[in-house]
DRENPA-3360 file (N, C-alpha, C; in nm, 2 decimals, always signed):
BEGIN
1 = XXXXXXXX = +19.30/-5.55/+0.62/+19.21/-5.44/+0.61/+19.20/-5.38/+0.46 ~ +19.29/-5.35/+0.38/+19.31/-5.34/+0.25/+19.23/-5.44/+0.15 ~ +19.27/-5.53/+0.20/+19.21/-5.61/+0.12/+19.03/-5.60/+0.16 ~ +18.93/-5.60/+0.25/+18.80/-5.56/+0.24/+18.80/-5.48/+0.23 ~ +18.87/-5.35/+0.18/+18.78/-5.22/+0.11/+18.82/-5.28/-0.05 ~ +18.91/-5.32/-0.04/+18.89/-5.36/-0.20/+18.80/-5.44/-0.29 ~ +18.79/-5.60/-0.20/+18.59/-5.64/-0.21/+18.57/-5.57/-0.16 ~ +18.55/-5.48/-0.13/+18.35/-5.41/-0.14/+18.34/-5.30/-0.28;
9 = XXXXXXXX = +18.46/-5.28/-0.26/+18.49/-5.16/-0.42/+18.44/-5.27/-0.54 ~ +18.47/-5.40/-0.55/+18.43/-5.51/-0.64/+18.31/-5.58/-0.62 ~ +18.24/-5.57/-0.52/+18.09/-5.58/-0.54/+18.00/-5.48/-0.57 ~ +18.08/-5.32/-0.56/+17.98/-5.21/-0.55/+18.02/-5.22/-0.73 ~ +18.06/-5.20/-0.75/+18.16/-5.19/-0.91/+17.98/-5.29/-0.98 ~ +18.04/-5.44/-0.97/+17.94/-5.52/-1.00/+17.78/-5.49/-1.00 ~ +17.78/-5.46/-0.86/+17.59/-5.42/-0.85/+17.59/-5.31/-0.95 ~ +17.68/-5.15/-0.96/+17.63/-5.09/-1.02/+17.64/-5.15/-1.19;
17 = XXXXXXXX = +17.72/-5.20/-1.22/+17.74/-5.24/-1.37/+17.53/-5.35/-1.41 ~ +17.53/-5.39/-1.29/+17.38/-5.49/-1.36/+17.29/-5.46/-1.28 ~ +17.29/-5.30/-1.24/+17.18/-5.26/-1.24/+17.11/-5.27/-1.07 ~ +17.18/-5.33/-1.01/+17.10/-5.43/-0.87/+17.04/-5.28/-0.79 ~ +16.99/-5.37/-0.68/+16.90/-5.28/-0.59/+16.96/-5.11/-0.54 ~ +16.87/-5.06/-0.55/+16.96/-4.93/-0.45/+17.09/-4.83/-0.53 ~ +17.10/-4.94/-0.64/+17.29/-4.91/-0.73/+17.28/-4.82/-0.86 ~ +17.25/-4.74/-0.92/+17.26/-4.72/-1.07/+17.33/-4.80/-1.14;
25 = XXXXXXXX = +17.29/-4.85/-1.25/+17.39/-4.89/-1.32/+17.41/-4.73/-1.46 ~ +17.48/-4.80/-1.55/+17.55/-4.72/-1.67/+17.44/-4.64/-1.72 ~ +17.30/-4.72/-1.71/+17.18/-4.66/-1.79/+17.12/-4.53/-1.71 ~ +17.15/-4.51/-1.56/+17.11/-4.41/-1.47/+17.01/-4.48/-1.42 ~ +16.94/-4.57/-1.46/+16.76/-4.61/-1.39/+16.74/-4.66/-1.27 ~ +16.87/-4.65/-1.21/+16.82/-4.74/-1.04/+16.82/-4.88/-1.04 ~ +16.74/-4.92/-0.98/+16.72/-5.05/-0.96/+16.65/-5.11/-1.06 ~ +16.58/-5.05/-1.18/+16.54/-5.07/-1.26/+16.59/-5.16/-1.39;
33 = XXXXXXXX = +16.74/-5.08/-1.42/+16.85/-5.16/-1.47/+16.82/-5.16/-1.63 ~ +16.86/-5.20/-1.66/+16.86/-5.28/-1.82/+16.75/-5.37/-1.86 ~ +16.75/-5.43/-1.74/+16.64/-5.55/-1.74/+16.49/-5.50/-1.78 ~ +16.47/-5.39/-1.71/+16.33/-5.30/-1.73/+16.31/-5.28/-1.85 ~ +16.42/-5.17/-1.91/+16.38/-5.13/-2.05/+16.34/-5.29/-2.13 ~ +16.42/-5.36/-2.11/+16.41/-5.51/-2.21/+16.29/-5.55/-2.15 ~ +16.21/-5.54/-2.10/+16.10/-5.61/-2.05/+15.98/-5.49/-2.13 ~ +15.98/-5.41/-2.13/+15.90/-5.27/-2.15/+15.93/-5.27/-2.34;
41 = XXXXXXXX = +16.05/-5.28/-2.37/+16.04/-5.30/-2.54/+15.94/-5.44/-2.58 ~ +16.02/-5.57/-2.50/+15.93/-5.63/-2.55/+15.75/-5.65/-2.56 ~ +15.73/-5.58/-2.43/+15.59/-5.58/-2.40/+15.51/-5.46/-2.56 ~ +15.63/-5.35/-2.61/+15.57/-5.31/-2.69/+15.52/-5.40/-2.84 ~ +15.66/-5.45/-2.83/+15.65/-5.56/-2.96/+15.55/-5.63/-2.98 ~ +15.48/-5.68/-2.86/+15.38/-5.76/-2.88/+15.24/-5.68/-2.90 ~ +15.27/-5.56/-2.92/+15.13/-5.51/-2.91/+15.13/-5.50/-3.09 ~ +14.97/-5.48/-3.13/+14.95/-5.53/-3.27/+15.01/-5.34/-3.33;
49 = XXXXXXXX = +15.04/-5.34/-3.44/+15.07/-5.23/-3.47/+14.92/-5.17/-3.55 ~ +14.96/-5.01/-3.56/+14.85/-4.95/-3.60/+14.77/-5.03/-3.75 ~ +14.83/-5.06/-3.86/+14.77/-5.12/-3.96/+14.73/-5.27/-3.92 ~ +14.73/-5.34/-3.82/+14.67/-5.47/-3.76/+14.52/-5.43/-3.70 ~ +14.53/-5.34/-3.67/+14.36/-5.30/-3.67/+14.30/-5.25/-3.76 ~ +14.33/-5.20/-3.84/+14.25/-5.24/-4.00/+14.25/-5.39/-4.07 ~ +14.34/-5.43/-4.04/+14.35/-5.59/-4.10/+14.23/-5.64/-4.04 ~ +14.23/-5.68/-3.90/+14.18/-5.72/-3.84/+13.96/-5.66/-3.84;
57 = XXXXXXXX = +13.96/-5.58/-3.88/+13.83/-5.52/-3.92/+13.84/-5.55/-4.05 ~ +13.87/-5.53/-4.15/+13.84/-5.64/-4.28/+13.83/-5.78/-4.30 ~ +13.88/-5.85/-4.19/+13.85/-6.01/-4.17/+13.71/-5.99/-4.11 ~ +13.69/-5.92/-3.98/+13.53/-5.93/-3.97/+13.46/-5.86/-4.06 ~ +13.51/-5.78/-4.11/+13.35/-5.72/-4.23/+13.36/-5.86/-4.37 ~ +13.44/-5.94/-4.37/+13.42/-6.03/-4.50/+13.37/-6.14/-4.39 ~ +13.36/-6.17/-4.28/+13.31/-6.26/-4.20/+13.11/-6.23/-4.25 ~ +13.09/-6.08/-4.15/+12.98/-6.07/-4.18/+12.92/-6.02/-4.31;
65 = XXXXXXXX = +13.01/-5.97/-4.42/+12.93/-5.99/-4.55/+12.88/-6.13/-4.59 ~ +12.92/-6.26/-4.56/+12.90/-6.37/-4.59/+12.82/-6.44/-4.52 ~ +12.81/-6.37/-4.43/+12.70/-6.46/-4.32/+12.54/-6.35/-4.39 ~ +12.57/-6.20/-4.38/+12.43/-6.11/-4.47/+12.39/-6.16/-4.60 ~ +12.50/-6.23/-4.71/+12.46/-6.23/-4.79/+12.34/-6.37/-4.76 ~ +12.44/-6.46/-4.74/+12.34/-6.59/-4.72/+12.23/-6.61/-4.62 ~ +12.19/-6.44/-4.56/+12.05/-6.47/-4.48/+11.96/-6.36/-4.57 ~ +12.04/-6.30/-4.66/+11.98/-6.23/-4.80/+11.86/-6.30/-4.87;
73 = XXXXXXXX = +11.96/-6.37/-4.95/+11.92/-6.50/-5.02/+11.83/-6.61/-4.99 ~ +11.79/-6.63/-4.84/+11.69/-6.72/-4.80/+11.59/-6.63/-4.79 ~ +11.62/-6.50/-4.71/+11.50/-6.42/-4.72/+11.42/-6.39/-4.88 ~ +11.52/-6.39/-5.01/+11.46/-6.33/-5.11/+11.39/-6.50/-5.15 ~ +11.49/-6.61/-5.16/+11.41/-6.73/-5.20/+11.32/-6.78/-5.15 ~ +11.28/-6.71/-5.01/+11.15/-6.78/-4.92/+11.02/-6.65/-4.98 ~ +11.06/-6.55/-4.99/+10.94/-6.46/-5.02/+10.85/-6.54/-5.11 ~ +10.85/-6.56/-5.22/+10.75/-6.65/-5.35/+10.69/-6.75/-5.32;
81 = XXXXXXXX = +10.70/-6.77/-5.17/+10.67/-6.90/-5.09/+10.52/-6.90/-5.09 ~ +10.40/-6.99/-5.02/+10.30/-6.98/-4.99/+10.30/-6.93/-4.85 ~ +10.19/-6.84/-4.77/+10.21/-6.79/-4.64/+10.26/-6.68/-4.64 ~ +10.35/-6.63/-4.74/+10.45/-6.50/-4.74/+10.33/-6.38/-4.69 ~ +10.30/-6.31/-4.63/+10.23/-6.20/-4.62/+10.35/-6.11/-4.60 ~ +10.33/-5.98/-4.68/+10.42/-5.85/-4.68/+10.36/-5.76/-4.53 ~ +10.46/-5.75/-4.48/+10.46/-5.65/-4.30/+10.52/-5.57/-4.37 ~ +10.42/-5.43/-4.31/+10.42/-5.23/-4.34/+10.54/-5.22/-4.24;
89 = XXXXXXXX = +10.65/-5.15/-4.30/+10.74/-5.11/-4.27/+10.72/-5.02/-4.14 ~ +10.73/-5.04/-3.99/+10.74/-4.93/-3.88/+10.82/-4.80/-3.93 ~ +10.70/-4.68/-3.91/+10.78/-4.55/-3.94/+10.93/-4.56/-3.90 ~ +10.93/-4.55/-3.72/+11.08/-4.56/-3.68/+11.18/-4.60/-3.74 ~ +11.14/-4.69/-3.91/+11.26/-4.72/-3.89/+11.32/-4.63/-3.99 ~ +11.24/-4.55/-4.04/+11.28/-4.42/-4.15/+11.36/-4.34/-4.04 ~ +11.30/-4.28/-3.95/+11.39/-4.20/-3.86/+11.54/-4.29/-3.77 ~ +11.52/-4.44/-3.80/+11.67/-4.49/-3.73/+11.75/-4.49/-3.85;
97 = XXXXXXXX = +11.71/-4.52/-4.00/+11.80/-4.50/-4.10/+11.85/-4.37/-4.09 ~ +11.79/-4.24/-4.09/+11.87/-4.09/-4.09/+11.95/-4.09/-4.00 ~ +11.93/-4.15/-3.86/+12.01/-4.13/-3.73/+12.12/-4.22/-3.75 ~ +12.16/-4.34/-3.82/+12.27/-4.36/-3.85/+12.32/-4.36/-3.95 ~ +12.29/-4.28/-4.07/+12.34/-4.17/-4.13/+12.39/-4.09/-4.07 ~ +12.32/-4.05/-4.01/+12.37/-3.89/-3.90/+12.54/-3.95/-3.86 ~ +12.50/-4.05/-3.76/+12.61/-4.09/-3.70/+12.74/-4.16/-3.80 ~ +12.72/-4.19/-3.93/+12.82/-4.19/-4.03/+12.91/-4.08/-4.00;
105 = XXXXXXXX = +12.83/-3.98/-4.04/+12.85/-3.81/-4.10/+12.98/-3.80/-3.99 ~ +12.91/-3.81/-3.84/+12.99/-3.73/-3.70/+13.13/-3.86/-3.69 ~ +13.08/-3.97/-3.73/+13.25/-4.04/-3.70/+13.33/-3.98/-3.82 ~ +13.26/-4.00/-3.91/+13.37/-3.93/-4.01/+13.48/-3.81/-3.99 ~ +13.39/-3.68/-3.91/+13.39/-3.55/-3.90/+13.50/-3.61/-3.79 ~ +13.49/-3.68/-3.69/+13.61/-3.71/-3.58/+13.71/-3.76/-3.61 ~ +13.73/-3.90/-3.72/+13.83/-3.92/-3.77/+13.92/-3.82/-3.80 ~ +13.87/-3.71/-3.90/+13.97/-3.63/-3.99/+14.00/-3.52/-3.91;
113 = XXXXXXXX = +13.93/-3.49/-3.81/+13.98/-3.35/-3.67/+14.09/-3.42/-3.63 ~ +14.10/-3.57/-3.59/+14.19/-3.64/-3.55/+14.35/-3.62/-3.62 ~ +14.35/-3.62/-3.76/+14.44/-3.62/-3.86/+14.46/-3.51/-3.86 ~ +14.41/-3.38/-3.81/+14.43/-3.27/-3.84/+14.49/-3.20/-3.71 ~ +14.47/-3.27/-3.61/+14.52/-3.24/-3.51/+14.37/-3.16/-3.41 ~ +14.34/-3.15/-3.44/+14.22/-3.12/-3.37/+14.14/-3.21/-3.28 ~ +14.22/-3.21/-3.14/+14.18/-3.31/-3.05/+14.04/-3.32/-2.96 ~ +13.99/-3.12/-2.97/+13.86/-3.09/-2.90/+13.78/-3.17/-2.99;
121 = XXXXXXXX = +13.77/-3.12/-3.14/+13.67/-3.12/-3.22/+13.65/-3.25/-3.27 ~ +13.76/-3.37/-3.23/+13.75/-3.47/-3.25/+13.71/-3.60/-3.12 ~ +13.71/-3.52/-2.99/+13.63/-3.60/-2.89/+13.48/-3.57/-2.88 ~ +13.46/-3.39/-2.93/+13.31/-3.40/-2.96/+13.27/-3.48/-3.07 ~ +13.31/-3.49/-3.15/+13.25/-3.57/-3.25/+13.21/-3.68/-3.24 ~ +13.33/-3.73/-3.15/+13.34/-3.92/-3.14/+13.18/-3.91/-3.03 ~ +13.18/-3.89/-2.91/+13.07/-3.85/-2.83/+12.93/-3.82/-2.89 ~ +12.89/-3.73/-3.01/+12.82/-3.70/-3.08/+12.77/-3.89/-3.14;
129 = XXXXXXXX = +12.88/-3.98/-3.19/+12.88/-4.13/-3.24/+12.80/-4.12/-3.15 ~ +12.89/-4.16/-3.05/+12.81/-4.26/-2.96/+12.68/-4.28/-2.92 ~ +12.62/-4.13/-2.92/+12.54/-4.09/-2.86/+12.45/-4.13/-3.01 ~ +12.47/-4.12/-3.10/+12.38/-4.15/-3.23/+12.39/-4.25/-3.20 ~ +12.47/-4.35/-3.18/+12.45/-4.53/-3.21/+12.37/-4.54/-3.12 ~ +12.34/-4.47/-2.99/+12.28/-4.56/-2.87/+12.14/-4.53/-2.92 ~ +12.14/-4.37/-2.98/+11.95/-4.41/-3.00/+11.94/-4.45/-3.10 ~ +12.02/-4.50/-3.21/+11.97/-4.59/-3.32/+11.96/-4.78/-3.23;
137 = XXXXXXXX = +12.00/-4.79/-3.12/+11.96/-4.90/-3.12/+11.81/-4.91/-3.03 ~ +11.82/-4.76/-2.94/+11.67/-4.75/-2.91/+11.56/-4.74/-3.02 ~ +11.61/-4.69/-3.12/+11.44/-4.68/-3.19/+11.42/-4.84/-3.26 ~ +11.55/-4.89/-3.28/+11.51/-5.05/-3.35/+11.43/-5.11/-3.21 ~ +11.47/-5.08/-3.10/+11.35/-5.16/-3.00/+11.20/-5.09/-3.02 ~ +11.21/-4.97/-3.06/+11.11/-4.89/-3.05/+10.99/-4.94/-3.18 ~ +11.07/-4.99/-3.30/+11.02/-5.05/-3.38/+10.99/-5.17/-3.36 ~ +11.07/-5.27/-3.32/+10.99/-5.37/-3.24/+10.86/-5.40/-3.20;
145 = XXXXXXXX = +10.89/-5.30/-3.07/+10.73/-5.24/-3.03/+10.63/-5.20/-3.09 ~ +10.65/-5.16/-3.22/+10.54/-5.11/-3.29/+10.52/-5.22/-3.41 ~ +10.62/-5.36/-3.42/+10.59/-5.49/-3.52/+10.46/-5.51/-3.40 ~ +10.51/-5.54/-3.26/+10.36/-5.66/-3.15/+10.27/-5.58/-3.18 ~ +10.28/-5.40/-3.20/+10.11/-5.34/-3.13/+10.06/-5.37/-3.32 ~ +10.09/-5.41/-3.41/+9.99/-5.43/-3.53/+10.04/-5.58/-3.53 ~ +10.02/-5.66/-3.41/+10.03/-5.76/-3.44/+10.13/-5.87/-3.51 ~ +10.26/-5.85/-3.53/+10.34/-5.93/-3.59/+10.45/-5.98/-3.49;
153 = XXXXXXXX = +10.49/-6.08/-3.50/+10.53/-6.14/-3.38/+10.64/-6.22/-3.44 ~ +10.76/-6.26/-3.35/+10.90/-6.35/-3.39/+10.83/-6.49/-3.45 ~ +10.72/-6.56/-3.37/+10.71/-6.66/-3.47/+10.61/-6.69/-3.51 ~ +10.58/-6.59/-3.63/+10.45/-6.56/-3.65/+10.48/-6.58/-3.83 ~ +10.47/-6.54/-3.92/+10.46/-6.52/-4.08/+10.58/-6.53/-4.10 ~ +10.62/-6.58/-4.19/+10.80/-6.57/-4.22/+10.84/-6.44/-4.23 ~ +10.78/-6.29/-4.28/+10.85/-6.17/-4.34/+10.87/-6.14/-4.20 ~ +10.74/-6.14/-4.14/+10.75/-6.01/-3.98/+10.93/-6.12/-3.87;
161 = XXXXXXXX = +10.94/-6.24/-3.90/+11.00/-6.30/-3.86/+11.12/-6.23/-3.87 ~ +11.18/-6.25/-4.03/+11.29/-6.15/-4.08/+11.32/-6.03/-4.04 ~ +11.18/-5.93/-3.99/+11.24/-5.84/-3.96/+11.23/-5.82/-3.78 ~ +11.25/-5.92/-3.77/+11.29/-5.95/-3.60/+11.40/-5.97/-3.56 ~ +11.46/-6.06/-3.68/+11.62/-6.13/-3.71/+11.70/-6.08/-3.75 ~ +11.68/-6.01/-3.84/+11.74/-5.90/-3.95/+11.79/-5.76/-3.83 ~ +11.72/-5.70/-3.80/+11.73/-5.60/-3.74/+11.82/-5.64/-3.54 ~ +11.77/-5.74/-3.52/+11.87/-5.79/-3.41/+12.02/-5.87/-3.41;
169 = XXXXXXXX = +12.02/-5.91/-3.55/+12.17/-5.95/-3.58/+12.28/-5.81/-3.58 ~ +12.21/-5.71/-3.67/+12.22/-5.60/-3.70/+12.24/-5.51/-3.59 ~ +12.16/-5.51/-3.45/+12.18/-5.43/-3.37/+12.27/-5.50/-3.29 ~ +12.30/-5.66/-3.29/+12.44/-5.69/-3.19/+12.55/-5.67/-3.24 ~ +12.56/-5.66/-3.40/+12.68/-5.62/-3.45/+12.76/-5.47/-3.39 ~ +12.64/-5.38/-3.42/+12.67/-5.24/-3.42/+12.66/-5.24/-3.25 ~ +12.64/-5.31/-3.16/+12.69/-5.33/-2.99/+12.87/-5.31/-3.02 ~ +12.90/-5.38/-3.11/+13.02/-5.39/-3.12/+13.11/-5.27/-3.17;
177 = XXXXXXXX = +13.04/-5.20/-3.19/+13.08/-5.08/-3.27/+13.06/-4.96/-3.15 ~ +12.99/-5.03/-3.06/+12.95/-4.91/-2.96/+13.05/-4.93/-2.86 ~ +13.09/-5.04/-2.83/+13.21/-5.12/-2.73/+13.32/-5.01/-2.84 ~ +13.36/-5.02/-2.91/+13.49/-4.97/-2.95/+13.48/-4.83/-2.93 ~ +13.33/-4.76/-2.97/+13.33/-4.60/-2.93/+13.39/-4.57/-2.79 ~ +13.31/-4.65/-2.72/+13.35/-4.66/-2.53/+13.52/-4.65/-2.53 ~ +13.57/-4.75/-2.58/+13.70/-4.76/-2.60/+13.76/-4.63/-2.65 ~ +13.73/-4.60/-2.72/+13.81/-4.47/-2.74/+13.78/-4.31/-2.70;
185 = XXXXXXXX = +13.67/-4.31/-2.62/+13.64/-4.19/-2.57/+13.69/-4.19/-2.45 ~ +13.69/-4.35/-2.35/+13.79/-4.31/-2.21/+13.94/-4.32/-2.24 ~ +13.99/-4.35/-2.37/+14.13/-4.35/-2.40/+14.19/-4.24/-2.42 ~ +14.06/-4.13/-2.48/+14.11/-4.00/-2.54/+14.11/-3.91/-2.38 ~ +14.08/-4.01/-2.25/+14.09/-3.91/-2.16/+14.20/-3.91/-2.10 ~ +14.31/-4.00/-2.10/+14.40/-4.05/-2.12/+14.53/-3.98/-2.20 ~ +14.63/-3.98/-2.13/+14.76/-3.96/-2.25/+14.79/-4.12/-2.35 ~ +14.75/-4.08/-2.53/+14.80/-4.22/-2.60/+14.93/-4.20/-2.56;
193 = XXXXXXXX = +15.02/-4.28/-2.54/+15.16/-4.29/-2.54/+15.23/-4.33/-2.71 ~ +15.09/-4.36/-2.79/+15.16/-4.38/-2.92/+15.03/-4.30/-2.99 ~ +15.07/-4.24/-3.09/+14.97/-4.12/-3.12/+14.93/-4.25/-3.28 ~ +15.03/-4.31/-3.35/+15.02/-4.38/-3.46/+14.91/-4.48/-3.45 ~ +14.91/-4.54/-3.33/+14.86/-4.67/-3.23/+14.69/-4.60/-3.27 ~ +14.71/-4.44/-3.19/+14.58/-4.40/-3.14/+14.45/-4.38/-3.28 ~ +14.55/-4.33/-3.39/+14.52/-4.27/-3.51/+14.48/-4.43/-3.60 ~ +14.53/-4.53/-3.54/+14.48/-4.67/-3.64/+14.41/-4.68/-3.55;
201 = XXXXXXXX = +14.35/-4.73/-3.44/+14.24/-4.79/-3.36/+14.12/-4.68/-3.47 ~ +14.14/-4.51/-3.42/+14.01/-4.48/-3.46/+13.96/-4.50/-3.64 ~ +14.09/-4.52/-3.73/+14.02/-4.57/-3.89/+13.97/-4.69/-3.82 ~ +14.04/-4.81/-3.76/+13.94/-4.95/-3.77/+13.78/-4.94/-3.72 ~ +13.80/-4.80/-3.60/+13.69/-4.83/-3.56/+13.61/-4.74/-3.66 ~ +13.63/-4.64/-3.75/+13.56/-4.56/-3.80/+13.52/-4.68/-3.93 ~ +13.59/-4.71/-3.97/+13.56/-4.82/-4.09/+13.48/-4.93/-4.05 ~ +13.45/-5.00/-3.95/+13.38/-5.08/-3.91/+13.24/-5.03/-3.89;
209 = XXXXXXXX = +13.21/-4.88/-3.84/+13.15/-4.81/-3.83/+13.03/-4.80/-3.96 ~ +13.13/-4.73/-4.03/+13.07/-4.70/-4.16/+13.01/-4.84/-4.24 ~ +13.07/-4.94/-4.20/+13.05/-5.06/-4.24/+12.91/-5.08/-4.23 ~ +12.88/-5.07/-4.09/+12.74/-5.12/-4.04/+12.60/-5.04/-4.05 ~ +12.70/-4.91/-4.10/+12.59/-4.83/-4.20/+12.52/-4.86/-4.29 ~ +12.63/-4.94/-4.37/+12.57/-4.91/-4.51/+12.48/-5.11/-4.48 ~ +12.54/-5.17/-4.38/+12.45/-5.28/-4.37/+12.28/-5.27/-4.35 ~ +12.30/-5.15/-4.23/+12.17/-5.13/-4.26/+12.06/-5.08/-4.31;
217 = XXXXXXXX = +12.15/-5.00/-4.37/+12.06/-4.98/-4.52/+12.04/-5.05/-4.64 ~ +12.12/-5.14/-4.66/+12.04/-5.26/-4.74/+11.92/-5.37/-4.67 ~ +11.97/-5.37/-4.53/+11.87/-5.43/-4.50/+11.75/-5.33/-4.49 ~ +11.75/-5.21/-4.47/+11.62/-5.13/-4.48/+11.55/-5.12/-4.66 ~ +11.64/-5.10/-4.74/+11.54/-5.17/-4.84/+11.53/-5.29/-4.87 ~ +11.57/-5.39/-4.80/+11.58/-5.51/-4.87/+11.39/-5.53/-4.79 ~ +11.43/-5.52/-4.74/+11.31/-5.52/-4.64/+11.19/-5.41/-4.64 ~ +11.22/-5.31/-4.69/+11.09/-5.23/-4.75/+11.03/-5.24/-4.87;
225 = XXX = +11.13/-5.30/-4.99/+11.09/-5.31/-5.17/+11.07/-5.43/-5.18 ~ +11.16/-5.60/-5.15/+11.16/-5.69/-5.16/+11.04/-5.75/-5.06 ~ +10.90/-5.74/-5.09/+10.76/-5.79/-5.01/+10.70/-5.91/-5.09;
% end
């Protein structure tokens, strides 16, 4: 009889030392064990750290500076062509350049509430983006609409072509820019569990952002002065 209380004193000993079912081990965690935490560090390790999403947004803005420059360049070396006819710039698109300007201004304004700790004034802001990006991609349809009603059409004169191509390359990029806003407005409803994490996602996304601003503003004069 001594001797089975004493195995069982050496299996309870055991279970609780590695953690097993039902047993605390040394860590307090239950069944959880040691094994958990080691599963849970590593799963952090593998996450990209806060300056990997700036890296990672400077490989794509040098991706698409090189793909803009070289549809630049065909567009300026085809203009002097024969057939070239110059297409009158759609008003709209004077009012979609201010509107993502605008929406420069308000990611900006949400980044730095962010750094400052100002967590209201930096989910209105972000929201404020979004809400600018979506109707800057409505009025480029809206310009669209107003290339067919004076007649100019995707495969129609090389210029009106360009600015069919130009402006929808341009609006699937900044899709992408709208996917990341999405991303971080249901995050901010959310507890970040890493605030470092939270504070690099929004520079990548603010810098990618700003990025696709200033794209389209060279393509709005490249495409209003270069006829």
């Amino acid at each position: 009889m001594p001797t089975t209380v004493k195995s069982s004193e050496t299996v309870t000993t055991k279970l609780g030392q590695s953690g097993g079912p039902g047993v605390p081990g040394p860590n307090g965690n239950g069944s959880r064990g040691n094994g958990w935490h080691r599963n849970r560090d590593d799963s952090d390790r593998k996450r990209p750290g806060p300056e990997a999403y700036r890296v990672i947004v400077w490989i794509v803005i040098g991706a698409v500076v090189m793909m803009f420059a070289a549809l630049s360049s065909t567009y300026i070396a085809l203009s002097g062509n024969q057939g070239w006819q110059p297409v009158p710039m759609p008003r709209i698109f004077l009012l979609s350049t201010g509107i993502i300007i605008g929406s420069s201004v308000t990611m900006e304004v949400a980044r730095r509430s962010l750094q400052r700790g100002n967590n209201r004034r930096h989910a209105r802001y972000l929201h404020a983006t979004l809400g600018l990006g979506l109707v800057f991609l409505g009025s480029q349809l809206l310009g669209w609409r107003g290339l067919v009603r004076a007649g100019v059409y995707l495969s129609g004169q090389p210029h009106g072509s360009f600015f069919y191509f130009f402006t929808a390359i341009h609006g699937l990029h900044l899709i992408g820019g709208v996917i990341a806003l999405c991303y971080l407005v249901v995050r901010n409803r959310r507890q970040w569990d890493d605030a470092a994490r939270r504070a690099g996602v929004t520079d990548a996304a603010a810098l990618y952002w700003h990025f696709m601003d200033g794209v389209w503003i060279w393509l709005f004069l490249l495409l209003r002065f270069w006829r």
